[in-house]
C-alpha positions as CSV (number, residue, x, y, z in Angstrom):
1,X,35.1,116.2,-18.9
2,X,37.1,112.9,-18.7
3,X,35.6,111.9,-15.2
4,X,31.8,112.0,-16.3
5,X,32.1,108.9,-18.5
6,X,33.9,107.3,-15.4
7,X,31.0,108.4,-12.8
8,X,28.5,106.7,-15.2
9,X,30.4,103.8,-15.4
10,X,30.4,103.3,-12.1
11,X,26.6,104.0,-11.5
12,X,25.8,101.2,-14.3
13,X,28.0,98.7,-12.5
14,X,25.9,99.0,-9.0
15,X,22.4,98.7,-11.2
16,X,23.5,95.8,-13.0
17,X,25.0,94.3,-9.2
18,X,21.5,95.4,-7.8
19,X,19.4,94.1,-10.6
20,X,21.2,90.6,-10.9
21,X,21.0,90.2,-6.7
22,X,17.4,91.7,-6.8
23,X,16.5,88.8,-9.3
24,X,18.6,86.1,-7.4
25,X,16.6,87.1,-4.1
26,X,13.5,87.3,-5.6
27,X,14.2,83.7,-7.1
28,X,14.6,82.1,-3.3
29,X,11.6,83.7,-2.2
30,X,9.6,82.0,-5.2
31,X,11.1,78.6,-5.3
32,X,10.4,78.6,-0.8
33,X,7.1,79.9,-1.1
34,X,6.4,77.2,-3.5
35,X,7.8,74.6,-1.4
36,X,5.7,76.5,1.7
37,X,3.1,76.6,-0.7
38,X,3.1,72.7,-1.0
39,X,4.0,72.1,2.6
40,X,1.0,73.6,3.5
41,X,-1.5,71.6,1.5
42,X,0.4,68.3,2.7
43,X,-0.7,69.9,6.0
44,X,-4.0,70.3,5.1
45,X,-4.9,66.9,3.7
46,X,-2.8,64.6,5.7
47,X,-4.0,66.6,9.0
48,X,-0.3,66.9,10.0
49,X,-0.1,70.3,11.2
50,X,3.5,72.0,11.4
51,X,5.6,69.2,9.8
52,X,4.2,70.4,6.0
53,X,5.2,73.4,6.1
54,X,8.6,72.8,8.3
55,X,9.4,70.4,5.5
56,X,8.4,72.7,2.8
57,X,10.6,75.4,4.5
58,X,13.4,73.0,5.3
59,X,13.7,71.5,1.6
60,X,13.0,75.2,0.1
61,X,16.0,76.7,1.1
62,X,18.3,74.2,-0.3
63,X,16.8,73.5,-3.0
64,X,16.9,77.1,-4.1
65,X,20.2,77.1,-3.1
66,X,21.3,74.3,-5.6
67,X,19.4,75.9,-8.5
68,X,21.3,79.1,-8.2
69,X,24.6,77.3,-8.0
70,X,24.0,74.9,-11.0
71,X,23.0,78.0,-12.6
72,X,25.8,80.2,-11.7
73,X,28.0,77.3,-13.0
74,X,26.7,77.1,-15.9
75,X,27.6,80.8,-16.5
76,X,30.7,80.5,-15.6
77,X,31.9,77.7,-18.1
């Protein structure tokens, strides 16, 4: 009877580890698509094909990056 409360433990600790990595991936795809997003319409009006959305794709990923460190930081202190 002792080891039930144990097994549940355990099961609550992987959905709390999927549901905070589930949010931080969900995060990065929002914050690139955004900057995609944007990239794209710079494309569109200024007539400059790929390098929108290369730019958009290029600043995305480190810029989402960032956010999630600030904010892990933050948590952390």
């Amino acid at each position: 009877m002792a080891e039930e409360p144990q097994k549940h433990e355990g099961l609550w600790q992987a959905v709390r580890a999927f549901s905070v990595l589930s949010g931080v991936g969900i995060y990065l795809v929002v914050v690139v698509g955004i900057c995609v997003y944007l990239g794209m319409m710079a494309d569109d009006h200024f007539g400059i094909s790929p390098y929108g959305k290369l730019t958009g794709i290029l600043l995305g990923f480190p810029l989402a990056i960032y956010s999630l460190y600030r904010q892990l930081r933050k948590q952390m202190l």
